[in-house]
Every structure is written in C-alpha cells, then in structure tokens.
PDB file as gemmi writes it, atoms N, CA and C in Angstrom:
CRYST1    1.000    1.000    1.000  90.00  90.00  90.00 P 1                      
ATOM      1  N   UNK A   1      29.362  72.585  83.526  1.00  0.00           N  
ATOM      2  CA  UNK A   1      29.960  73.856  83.195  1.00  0.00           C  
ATOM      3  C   UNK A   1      30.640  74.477  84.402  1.00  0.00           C  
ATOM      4  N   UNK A   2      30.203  74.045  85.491  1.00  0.00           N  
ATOM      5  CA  UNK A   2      30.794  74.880  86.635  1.00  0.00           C  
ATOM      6  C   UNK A   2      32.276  74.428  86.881  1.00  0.00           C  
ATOM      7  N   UNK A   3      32.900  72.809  86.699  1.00  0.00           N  
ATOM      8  CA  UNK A   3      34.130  72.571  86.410  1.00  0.00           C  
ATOM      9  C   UNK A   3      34.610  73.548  85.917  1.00  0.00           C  
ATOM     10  N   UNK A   4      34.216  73.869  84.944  1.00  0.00           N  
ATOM     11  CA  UNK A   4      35.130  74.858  83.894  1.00  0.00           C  
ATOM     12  C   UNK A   4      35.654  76.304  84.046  1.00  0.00           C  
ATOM     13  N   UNK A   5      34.474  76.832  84.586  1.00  0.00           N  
ATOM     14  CA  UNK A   5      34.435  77.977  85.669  1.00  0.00           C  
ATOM     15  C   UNK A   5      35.813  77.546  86.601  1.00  0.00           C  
ATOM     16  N   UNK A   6      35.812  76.627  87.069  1.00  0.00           N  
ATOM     17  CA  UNK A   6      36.803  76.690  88.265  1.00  0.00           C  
ATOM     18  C   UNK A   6      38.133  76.495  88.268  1.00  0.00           C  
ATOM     19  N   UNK A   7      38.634  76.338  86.750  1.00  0.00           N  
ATOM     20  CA  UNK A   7      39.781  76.346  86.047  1.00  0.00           C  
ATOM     21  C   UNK A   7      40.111  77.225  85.398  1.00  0.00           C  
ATOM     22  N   UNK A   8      39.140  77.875  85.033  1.00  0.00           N  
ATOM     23  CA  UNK A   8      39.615  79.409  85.020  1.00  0.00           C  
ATOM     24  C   UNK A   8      40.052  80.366  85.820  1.00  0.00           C  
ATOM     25  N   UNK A   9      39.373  79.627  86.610  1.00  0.00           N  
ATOM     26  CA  UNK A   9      39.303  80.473  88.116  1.00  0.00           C  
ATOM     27  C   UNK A   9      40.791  80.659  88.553  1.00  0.00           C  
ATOM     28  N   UNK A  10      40.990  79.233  88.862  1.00  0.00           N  
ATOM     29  CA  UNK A  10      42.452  78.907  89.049  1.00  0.00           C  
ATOM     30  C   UNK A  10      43.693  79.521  87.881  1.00  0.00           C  
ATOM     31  N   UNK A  11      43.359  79.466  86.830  1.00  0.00           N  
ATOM     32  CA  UNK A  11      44.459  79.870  85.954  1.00  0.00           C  
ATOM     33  C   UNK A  11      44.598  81.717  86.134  1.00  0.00           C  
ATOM     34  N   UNK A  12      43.315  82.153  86.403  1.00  0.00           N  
ATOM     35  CA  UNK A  12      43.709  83.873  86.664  1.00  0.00           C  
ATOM     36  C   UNK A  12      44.392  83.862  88.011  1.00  0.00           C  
ATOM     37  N   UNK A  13      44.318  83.343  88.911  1.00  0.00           N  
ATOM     38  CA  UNK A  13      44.866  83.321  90.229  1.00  0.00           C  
ATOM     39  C   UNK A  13      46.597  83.140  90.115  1.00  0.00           C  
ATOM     40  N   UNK A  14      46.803  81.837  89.053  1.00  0.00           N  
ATOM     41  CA  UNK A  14      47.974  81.939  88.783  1.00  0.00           C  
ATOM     42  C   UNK A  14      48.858  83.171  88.129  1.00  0.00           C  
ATOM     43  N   UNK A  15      47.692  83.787  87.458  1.00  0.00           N  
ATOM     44  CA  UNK A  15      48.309  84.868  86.440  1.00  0.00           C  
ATOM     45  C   UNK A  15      48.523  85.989  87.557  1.00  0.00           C  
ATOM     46  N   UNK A  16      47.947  86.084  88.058  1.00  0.00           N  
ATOM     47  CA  UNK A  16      47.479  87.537  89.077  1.00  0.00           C  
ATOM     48  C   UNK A  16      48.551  87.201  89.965  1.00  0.00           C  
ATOM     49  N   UNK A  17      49.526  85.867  90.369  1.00  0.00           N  
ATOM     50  CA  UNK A  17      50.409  85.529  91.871  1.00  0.00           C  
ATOM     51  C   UNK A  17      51.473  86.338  91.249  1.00  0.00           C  
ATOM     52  N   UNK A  18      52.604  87.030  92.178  1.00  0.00           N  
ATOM     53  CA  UNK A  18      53.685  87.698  91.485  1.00  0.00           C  
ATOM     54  C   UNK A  18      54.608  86.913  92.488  1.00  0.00           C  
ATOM     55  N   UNK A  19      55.340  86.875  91.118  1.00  0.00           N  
ATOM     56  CA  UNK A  19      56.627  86.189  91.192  1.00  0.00           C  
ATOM     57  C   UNK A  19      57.658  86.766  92.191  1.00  0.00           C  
ATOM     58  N   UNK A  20      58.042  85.388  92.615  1.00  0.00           N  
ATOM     59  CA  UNK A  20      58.736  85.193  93.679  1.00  0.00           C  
ATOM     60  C   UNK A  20      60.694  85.541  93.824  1.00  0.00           C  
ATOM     61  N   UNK A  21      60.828  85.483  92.529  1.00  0.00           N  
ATOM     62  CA  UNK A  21      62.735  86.393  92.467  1.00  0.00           C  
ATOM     63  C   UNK A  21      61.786  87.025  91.231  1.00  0.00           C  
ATOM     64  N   UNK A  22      63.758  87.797  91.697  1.00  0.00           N  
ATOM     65  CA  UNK A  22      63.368  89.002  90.496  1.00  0.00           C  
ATOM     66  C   UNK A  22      64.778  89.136  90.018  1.00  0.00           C  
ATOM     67  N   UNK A  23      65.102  89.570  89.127  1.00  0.00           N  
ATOM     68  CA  UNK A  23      66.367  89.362  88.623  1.00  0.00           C  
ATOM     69  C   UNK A  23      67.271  90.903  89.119  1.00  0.00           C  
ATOM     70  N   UNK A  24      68.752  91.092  89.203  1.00  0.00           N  
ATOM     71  CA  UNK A  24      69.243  91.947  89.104  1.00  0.00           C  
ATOM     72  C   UNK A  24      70.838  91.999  88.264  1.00  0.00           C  
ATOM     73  N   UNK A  25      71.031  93.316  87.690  1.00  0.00           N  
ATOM     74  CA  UNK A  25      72.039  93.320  86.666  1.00  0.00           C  
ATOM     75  C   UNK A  25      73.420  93.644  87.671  1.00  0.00           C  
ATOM     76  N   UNK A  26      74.643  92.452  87.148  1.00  0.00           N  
ATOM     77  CA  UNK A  26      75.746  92.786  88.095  1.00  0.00           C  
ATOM     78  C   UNK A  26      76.818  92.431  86.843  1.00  0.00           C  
ATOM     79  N   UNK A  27      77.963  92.700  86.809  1.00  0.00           N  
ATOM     80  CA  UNK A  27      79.391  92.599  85.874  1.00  0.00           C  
ATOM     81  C   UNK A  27      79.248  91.271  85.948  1.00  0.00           C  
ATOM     82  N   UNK A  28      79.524  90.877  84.712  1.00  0.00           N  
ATOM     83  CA  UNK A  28      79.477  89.090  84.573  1.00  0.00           C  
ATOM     84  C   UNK A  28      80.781  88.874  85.262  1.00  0.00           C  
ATOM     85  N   UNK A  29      82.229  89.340  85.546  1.00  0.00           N  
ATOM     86  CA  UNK A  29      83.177  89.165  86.346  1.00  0.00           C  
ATOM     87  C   UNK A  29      82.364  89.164  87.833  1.00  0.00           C  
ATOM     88  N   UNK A  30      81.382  89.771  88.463  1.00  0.00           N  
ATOM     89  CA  UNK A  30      80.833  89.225  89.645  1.00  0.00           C  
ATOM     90  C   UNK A  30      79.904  88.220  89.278  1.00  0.00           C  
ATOM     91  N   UNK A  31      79.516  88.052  88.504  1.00  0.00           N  
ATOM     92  CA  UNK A  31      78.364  86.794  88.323  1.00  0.00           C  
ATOM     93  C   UNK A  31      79.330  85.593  88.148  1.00  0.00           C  
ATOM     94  N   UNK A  32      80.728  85.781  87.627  1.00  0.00           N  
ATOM     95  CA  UNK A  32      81.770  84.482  87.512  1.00  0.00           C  
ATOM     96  C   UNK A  32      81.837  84.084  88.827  1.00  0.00           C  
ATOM     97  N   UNK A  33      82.642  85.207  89.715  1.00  0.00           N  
ATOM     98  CA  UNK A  33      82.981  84.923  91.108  1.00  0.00           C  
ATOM     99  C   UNK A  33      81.688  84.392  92.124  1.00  0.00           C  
ATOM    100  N   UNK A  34      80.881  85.297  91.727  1.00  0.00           N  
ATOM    101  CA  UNK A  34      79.753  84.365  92.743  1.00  0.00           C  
ATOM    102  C   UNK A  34      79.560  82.433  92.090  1.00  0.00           C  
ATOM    103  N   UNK A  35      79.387  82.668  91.124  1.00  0.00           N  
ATOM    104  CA  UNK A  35      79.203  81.363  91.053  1.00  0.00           C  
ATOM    105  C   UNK A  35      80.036  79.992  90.623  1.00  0.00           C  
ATOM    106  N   UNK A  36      81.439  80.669  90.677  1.00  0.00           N  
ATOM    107  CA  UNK A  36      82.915  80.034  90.987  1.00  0.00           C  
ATOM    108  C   UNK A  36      82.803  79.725  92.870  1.00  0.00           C  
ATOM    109  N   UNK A  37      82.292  80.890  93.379  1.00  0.00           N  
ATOM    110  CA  UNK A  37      82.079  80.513  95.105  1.00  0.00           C  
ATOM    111  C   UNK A  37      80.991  79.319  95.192  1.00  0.00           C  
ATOM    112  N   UNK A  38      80.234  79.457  94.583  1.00  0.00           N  
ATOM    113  CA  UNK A  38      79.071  78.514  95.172  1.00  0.00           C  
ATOM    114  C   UNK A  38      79.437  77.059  94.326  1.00  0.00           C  
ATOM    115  N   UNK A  39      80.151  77.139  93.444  1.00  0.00           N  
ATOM    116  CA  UNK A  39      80.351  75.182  92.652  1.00  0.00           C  
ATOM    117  C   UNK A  39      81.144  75.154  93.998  1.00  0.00           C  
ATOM    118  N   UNK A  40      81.742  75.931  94.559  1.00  0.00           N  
ATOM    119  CA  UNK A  40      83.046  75.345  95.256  1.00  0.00           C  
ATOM    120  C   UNK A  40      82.462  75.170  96.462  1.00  0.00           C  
ATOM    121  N   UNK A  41      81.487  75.563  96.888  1.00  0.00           N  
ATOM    122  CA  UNK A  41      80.482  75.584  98.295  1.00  0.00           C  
ATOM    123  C   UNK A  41      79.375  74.279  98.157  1.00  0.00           C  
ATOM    124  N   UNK A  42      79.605  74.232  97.183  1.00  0.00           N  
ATOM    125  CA  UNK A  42      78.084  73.202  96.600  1.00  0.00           C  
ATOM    126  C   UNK A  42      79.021  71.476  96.670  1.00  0.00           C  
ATOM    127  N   UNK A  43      80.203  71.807  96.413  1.00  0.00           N  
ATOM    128  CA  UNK A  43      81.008  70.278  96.097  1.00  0.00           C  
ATOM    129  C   UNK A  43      81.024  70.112  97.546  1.00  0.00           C  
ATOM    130  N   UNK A  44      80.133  68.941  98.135  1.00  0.00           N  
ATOM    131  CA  UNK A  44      79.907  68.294  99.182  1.00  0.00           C  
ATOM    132  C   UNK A  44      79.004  67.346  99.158  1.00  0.00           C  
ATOM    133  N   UNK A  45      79.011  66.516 100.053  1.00  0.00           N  
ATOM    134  CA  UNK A  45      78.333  64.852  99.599  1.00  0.00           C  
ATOM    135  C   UNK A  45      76.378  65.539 100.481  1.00  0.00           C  
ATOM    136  N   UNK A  46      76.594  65.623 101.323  1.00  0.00           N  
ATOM    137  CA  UNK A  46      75.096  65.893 101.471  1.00  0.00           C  
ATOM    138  C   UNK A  46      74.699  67.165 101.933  1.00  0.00           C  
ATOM    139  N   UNK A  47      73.289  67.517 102.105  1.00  0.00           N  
ATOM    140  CA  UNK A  47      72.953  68.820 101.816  1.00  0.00           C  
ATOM    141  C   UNK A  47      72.156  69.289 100.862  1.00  0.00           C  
ATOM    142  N   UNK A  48      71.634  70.062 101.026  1.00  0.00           N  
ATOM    143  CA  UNK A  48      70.942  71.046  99.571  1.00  0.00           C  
ATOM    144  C   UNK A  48      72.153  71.810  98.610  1.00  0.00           C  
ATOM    145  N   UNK A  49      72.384  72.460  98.037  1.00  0.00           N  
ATOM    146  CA  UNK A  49      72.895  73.263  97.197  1.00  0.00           C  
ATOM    147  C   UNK A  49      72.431  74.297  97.680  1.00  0.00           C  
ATOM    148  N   UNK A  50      73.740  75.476  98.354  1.00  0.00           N  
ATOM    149  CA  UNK A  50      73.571  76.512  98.524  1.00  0.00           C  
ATOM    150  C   UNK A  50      73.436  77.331  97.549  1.00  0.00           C  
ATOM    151  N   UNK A  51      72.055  78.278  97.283  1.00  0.00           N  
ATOM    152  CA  UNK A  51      71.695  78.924  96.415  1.00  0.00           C  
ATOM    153  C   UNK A  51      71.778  80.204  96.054  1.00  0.00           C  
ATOM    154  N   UNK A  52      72.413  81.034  94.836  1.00  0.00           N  
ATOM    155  CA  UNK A  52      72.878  82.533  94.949  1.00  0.00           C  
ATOM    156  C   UNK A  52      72.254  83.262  95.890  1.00  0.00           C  
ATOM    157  N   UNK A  53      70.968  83.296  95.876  1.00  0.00           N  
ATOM    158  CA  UNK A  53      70.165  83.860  96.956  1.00  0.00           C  
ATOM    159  C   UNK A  53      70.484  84.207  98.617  1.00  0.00           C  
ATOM    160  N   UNK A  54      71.169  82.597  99.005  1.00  0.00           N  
ATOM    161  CA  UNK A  54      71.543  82.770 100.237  1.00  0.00           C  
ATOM    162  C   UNK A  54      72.830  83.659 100.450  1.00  0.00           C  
ATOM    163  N   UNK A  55      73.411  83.062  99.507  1.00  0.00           N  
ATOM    164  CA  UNK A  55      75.282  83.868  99.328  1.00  0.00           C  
ATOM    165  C   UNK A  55      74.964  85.366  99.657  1.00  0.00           C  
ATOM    166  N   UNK A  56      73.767  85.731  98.599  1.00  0.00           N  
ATOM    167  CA  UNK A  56      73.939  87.400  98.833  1.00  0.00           C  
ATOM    168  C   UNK A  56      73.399  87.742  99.900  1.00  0.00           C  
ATOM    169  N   UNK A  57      72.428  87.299 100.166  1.00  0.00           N  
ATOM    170  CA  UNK A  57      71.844  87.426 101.729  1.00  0.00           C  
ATOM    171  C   UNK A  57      72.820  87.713 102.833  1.00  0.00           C  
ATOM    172  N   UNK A  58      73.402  86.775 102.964  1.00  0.00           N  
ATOM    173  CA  UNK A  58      74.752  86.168 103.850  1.00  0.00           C  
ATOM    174  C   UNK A  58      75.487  87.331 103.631  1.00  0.00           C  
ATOM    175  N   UNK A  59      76.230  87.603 102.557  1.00  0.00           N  
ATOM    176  CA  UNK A  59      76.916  89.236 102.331  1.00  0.00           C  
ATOM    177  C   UNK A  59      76.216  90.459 102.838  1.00  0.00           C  
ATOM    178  N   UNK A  60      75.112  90.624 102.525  1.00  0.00           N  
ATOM    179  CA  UNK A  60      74.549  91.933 102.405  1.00  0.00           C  
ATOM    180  C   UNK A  60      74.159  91.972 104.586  1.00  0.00           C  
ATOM    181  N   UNK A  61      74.278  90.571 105.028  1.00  0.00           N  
ATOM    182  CA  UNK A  61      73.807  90.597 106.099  1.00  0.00           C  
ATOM    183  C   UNK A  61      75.489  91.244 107.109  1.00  0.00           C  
ATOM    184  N   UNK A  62      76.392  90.665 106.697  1.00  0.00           N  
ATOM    185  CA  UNK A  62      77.882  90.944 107.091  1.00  0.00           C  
ATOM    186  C   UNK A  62      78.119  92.506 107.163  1.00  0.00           C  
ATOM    187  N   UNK A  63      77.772  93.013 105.927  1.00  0.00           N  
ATOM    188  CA  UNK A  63      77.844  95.284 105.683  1.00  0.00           C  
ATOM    189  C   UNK A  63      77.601  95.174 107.211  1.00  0.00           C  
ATOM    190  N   UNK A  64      78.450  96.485 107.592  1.00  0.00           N  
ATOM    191  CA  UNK A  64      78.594  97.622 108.422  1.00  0.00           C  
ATOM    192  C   UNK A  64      78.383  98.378 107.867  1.00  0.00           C  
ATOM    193  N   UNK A  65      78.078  99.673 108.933  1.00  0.00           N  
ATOM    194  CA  UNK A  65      77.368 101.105 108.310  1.00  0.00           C  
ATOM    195  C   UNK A  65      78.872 101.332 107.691  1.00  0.00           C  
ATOM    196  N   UNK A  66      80.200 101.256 108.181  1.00  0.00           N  
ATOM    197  CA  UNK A  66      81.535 101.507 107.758  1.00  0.00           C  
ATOM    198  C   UNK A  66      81.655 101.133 106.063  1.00  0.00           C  
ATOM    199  N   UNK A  67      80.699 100.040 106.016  1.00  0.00           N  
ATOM    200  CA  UNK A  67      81.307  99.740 104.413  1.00  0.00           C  
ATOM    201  C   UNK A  67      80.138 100.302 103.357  1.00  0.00           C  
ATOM    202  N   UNK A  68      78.713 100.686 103.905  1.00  0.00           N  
ATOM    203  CA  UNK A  68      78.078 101.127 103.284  1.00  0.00           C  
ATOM    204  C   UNK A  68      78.503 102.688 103.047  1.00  0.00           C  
ATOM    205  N   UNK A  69      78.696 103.427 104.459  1.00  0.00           N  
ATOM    206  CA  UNK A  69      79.783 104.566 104.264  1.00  0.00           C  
ATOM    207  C   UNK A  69      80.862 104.805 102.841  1.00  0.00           C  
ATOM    208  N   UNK A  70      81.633 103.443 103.061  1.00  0.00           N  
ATOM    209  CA  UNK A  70      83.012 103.248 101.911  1.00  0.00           C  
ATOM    210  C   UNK A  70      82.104 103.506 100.754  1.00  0.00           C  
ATOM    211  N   UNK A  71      80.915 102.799 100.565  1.00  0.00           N  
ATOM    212  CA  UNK A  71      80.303 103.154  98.971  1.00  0.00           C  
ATOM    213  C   UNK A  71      79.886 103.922  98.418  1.00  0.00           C  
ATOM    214  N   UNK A  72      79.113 104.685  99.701  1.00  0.00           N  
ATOM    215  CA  UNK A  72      79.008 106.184  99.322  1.00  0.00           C  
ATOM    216  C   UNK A  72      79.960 107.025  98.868  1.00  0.00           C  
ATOM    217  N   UNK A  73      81.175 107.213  99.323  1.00  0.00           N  
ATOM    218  CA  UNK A  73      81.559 108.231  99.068  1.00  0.00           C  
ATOM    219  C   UNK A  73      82.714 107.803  97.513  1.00  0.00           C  
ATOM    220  N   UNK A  74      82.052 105.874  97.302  1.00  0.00           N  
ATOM    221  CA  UNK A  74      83.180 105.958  96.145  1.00  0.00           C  
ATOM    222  C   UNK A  74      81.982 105.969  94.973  1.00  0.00           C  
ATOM    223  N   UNK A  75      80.882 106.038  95.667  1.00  0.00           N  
ATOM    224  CA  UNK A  75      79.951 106.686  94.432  1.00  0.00           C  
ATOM    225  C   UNK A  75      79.803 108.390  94.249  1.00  0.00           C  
ATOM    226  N   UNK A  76      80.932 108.855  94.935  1.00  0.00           N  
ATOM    227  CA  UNK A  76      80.892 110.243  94.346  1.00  0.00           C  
ATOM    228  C   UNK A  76      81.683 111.040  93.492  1.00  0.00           C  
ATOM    229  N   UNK A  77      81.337 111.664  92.772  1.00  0.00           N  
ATOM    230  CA  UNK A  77      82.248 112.717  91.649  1.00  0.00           C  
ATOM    231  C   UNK A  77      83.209 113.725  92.232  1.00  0.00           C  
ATOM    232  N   UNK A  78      84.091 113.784  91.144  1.00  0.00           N  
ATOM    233  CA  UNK A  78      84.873 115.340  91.876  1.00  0.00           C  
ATOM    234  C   UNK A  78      83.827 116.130  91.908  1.00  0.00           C  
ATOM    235  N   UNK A  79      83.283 116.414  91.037  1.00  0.00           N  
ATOM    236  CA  UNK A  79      82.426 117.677  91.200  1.00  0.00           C  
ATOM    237  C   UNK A  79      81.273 117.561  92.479  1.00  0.00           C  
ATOM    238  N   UNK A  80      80.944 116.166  92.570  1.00  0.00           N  
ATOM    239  CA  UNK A  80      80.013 116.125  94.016  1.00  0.00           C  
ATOM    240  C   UNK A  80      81.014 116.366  95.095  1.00  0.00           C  
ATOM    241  N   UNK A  81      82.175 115.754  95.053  1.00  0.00           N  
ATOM    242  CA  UNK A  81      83.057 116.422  96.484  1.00  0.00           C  
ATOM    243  C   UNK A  81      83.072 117.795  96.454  1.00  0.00           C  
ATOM    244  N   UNK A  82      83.406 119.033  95.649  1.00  0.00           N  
ATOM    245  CA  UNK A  82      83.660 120.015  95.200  1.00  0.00           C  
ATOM    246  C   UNK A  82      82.211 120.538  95.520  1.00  0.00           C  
ATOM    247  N   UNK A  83      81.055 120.397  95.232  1.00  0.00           N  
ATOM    248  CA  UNK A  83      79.417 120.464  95.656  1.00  0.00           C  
ATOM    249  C   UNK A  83      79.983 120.719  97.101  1.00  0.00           C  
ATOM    250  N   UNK A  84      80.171 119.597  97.808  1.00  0.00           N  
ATOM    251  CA  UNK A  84      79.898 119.640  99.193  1.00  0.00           C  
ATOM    252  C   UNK A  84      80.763 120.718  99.744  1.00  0.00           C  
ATOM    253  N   UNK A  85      82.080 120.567  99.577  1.00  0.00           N  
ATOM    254  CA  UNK A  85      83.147 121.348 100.145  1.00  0.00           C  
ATOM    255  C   UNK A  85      82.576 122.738 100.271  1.00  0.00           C  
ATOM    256  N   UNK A  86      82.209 123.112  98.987  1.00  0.00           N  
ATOM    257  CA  UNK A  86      81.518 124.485  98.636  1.00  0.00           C  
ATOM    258  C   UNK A  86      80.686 125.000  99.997  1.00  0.00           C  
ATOM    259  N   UNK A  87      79.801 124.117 100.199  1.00  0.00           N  
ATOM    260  CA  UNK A  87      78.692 124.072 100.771  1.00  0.00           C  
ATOM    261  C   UNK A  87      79.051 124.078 102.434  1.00  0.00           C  
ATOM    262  N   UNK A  88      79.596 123.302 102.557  1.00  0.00           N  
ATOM    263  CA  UNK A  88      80.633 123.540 104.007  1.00  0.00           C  
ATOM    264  C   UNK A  88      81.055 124.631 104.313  1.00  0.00           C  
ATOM    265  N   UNK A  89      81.878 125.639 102.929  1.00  0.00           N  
ATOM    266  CA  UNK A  89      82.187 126.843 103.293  1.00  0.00           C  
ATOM    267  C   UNK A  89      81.550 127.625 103.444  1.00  0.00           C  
ATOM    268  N   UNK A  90      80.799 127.743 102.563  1.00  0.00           N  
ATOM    269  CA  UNK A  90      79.165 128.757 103.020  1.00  0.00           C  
ATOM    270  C   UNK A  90      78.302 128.616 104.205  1.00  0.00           C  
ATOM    271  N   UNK A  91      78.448 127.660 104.826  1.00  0.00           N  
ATOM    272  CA  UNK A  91      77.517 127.455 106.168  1.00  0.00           C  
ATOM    273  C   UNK A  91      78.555 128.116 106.975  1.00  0.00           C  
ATOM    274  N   UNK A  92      80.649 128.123 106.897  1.00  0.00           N  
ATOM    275  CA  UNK A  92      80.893 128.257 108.161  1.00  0.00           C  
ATOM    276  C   UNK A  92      81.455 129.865 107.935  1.00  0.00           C  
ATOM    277  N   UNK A  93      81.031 130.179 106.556  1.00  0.00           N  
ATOM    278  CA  UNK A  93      82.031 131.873 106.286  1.00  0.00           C  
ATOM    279  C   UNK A  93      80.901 132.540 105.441  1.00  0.00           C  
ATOM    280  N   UNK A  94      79.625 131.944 105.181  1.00  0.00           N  
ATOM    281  CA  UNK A  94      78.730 133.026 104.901  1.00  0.00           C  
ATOM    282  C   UNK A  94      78.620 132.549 102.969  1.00  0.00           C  
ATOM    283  N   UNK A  95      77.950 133.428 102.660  1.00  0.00           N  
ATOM    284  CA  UNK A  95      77.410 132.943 101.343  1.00  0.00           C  
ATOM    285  C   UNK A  95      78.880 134.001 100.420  1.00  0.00           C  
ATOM    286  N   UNK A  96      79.349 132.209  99.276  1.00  0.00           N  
ATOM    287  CA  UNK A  96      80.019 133.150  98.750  1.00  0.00           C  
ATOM    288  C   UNK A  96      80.191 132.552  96.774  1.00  0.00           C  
ATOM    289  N   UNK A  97      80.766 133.544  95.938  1.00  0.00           N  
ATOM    290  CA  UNK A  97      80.267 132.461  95.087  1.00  0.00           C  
ATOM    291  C   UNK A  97      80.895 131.328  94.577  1.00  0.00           C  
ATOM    292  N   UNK A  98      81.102 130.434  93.951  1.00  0.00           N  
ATOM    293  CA  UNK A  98      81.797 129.599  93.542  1.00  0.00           C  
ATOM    294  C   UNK A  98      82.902 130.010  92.814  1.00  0.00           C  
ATOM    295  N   UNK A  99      83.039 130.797  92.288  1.00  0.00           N  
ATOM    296  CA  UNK A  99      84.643 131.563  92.072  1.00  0.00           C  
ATOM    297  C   UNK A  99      85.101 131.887  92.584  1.00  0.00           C  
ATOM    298  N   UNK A 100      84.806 132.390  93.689  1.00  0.00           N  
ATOM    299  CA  UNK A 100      85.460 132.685  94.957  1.00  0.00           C  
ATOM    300  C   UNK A 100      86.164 132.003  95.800  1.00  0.00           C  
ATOM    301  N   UNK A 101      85.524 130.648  95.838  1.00  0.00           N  
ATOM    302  CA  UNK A 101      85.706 129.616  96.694  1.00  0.00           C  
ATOM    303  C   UNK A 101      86.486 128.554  95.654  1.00  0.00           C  
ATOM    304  N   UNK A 102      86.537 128.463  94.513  1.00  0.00           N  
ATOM    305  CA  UNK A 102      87.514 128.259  93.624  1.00  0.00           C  
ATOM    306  C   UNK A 102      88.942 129.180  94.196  1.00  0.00           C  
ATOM    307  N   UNK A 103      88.343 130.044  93.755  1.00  0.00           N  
ATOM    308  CA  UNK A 103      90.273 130.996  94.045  1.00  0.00           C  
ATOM    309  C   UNK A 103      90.765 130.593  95.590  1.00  0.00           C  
ATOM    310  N   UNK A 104      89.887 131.044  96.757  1.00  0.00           N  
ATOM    311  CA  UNK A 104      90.104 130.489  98.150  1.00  0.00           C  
ATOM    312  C   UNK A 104      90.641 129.230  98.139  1.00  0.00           C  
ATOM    313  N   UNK A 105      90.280 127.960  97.404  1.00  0.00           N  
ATOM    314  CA  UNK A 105      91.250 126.820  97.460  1.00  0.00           C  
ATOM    315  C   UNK A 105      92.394 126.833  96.770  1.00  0.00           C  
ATOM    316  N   UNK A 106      92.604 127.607  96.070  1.00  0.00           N  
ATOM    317  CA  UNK A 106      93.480 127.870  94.752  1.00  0.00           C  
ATOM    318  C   UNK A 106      94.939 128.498  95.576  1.00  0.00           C  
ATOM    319  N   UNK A 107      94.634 129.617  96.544  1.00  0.00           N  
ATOM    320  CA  UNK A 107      95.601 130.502  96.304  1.00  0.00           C  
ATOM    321  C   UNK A 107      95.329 130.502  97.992  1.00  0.00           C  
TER     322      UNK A 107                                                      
END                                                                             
C-alpha cells in the first residue's frame, strides 16, 4: 500500500507545480508578423528553432525609456491631455475652474 501512497503523492505535486508560460492576448496581425519572423528565422540547417518567447524577450530587451515614453503618451485621451494641461495651469496660476481654463485656451 505504501507504493500507492507515493503516486499520489507524486500526482498532487504535479497538480500543485504552476505552469511554466502563460499565454497573452495580441492582434492576430501581430501574431501573423511574429510568426512570419520566426519561419523566416527558423529556415536554417542547424540549430534549435528560435522560439516566440525569445523574439519577445529580445524586443522587450531593445525598449528605451524613449519608446516606452512614445507609448505612454499614445495611450492617452484628449480628455487625459486636457486632464493634465488643466492641471499644469493650476499649479502655475492658482486654482481655477475648468471653464475657465476652457475659455483661457479658447480666446
């Protein structure tokens, strides 16, 4: 009986290990291009097969603060630019309200 015990043992251990990738959601037009790059990286006589994994690695290792910068600010709204601007003016001319500072850019 103690065999048996110890295959259990083993099978919760397996259950309990956490997995090693994890998936993430990207535009199947980038999931084409990445993996239009890598058949074309991969066609070579010896070697492993370079694996999506490394590709993004390899990218994400290349970013400058300059291009993480670029994303920020193209992840922002008019109304988040318009947020900030606001907010700029009030720190350098005092508290004022947003209609105000509407008309002030306006006119």
């Amino acid at each position: 009986m103690e065999n048996g015990n110890h295959e259990i043992t083993k099978a919760t251990a397996k259950a309990k290990a956490k997995p090693r990738t994890d998936s993430l959601r990207v535009r199947k037009e980038t999931k084409k291009r990445i993996l239009g790059e890598l058949a074309n990286l991969n066609k070579k006589e010896f070697g492993r097969p370079v694996t999506p994994d490394q590709y993004v690695q390899l990218a994400i290792s290349l970013l400058r603060p300059e291009h993480l910068e670029r994303l920020r600010e193209q992840s922002l709204t008019a109304r988040d630019r318009f947020e900030q601007k606001y907010r700029e003016h009030c720190e350098k001319n005092g508290k004022v309200s947003k209609d105000e500072f509407l008309a002030t850019l306006l006119g």
